[in-house]
C-alpha positions in Angstrom: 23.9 14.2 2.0 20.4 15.1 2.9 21.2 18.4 4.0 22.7 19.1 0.8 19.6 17.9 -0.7 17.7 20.3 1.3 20.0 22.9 0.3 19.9 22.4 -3.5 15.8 22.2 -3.4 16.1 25.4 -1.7 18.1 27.8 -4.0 16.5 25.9 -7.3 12.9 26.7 -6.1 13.8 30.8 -5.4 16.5 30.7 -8.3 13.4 29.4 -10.4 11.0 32.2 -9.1 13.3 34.6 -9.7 14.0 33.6 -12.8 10.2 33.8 -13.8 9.8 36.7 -12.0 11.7 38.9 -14.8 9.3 37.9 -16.9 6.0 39.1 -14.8 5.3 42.6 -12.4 7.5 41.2 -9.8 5.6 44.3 -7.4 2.7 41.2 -7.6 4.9 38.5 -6.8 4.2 37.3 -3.0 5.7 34.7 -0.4 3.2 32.5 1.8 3.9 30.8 5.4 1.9 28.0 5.7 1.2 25.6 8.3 -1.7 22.0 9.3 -2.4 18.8 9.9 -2.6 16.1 8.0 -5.0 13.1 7.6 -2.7 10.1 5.9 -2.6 6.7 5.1 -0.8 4.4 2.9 -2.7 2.4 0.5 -1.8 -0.6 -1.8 -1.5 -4.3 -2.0 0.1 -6.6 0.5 2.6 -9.2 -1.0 -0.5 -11.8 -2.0 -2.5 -8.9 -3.6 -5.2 -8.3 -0.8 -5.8 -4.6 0.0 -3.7 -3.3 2.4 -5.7 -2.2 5.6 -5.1 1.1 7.5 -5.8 3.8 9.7 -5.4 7.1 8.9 -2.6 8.8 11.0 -2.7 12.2 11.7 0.4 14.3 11.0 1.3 18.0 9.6 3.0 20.1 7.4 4.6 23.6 7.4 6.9 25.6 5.3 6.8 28.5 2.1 6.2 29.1 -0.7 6.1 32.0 -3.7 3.6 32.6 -5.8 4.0 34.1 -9.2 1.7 35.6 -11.3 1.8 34.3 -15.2 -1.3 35.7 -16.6 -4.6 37.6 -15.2 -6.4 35.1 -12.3 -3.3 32.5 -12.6 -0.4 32.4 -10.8 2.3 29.8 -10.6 3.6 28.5 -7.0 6.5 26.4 -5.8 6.9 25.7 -2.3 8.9 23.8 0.3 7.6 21.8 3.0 8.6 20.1 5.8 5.8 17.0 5.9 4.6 14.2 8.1 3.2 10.7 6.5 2.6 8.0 7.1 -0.6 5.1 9.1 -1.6 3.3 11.8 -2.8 -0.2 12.3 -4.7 -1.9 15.3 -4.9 -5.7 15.9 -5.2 -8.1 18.6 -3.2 -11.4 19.3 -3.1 -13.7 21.5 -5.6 -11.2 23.4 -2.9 -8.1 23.3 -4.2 -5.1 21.9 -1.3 -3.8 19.4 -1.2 -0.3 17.4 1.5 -0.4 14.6 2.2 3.0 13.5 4.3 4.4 10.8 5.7 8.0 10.6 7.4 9.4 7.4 9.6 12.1 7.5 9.3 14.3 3.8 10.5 17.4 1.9 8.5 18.5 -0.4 8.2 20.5 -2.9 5.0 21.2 -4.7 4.6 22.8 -8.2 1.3 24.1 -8.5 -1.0 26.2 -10.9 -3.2 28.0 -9.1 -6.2 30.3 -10.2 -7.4 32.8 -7.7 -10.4 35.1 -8.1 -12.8 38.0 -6.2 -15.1 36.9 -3.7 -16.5 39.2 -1.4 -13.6 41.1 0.3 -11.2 38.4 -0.3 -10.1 35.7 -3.2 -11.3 32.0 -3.6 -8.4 30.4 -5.0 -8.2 26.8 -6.6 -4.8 24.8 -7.3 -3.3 21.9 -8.6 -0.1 19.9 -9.8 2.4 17.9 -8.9 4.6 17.4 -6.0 8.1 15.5 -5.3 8.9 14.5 -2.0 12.4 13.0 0.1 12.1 11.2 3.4 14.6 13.2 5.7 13.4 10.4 8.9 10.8 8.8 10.1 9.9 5.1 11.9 7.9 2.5 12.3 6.5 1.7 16.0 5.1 -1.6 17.6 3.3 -0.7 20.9 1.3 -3.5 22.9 0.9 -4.4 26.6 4.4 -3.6 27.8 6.1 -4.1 24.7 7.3 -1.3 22.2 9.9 -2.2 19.5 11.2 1.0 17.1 12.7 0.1 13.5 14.3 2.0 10.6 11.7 2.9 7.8 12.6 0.2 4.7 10.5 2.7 2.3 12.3 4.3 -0.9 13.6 7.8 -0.4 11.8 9.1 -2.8 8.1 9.9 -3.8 6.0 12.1 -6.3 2.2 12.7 -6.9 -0.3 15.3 -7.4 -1.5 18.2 -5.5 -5.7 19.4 -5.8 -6.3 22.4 -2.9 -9.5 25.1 -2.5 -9.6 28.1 -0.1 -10.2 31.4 0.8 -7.5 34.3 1.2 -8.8 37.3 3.4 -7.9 40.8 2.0 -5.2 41.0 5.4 -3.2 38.4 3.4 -4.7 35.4 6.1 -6.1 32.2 4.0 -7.8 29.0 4.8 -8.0 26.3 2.3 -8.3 21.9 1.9 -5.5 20.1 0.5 -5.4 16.7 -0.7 -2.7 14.7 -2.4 -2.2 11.5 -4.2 1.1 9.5 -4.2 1.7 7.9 -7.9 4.6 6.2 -6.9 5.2 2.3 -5.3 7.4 3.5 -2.3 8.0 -0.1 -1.1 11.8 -1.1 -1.9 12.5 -3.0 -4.8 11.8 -7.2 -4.9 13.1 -9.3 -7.6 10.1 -11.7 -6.5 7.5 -11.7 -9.6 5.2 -13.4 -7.5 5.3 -10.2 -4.9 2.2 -7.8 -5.6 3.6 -5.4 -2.5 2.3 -1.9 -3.5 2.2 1.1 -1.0 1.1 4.7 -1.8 1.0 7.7 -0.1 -2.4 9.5 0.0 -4.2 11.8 2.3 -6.1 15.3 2.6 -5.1 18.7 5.1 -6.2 21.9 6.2 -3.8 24.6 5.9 -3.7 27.9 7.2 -1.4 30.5 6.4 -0.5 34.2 5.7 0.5 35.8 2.2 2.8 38.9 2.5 
């Protein structure tokens, strides 16, 4: 089923450039690898409404994406990625050092609006918008003394946000730039307990590097 997913995102993101493209010089229209790491944690509220408390967890990203020019300076651009989430947490008990760390497998695809304009030999290039993700795999690790215990993620499939990014594309096509999203949706499973205040979020920043041909 997820493959299909993966499929369908697929041919609707280049069936939608296309579509746009009729409408535009489609001699301007360009594609983008991209590839980075990420910085992310998952914020929120534990089940009695204290802030949840986290380490970042370093992941990364990499994928495509098109980019679409819709009026002089703007361009709009889709993209699939292939995207790792998730945080880490450190404790001690019972005088055991223990790391908990939680890895989250996504697809995404961000829709973005992005303004790009001269700068020296290149383009600075500001973007933003919103993204929808779907957890493909992923796990949640226990490591301490000699004890690691694995288990299945219990997060929903699903998550959405917003994308801000800056950067820098060289005239050769090679760009920089700082991503950063923010995850608008509760991804903890669903409780019928009122009294539960369980929230968790996806948030986090990344530098990306890429090349636009």
């Amino acid at each position: 089923m997820k493959t299909k997913l993966f499929s369908t995102l697929f041919i609707l993101l280049f069936s939608a450039s296309f579509a746009m493209a009729q409408t535009t010089d489609r001699t301007k229209i360009s594609f983008a690898v991209i590839g980075g790491l990420n910085f992310q944690n998952l914020n929120g509220k534990t089940a009695d409404g204290s802030k949840l408390e986290n380490d970042m967890l370093l992941g990364y990203h990499a994928g495509v994406n098109v980019q679409i020019p819709i009026a002089p300076e703007f361009y709009f651009q889709p993209g699939l990625l292939y995207s790792v989430k998730g945080a880490k947490n450190t404790y001690t008990f019972l005088g055991t050092d223990y790391v908990s760390t939680t890895k989250i497998n996504y697809i995404e695809m961000p829709l973005n609006l992005v303004y790009k304009a001269l700068l020296g030999k290149g383009f600075i290039m500001l973007g933003f918008g919103p993204y929808v993700g779907y957890v493909i795999g992923g796990k949640s690790t226990l490591e301490g003394g000699s004890v690691t215990i694995e288990e299945d993620l219990i997060y929903k499939d699903f998550d959405a946000g917003a994308n801000l990014f800056a950067g820098y594309e060289m005239a050769n096509g090679l760009f920089l730039q700082l991503d950063t999203q923010f995850g608008m949706l509760n991804i903890n499973p669903e409780n019928t307990d009122q009294n539960n205040e369980a929230t968790t979020k996806n948030t986090g920043f990344g530098l990306s590097l890429g090349y636009r041909f």
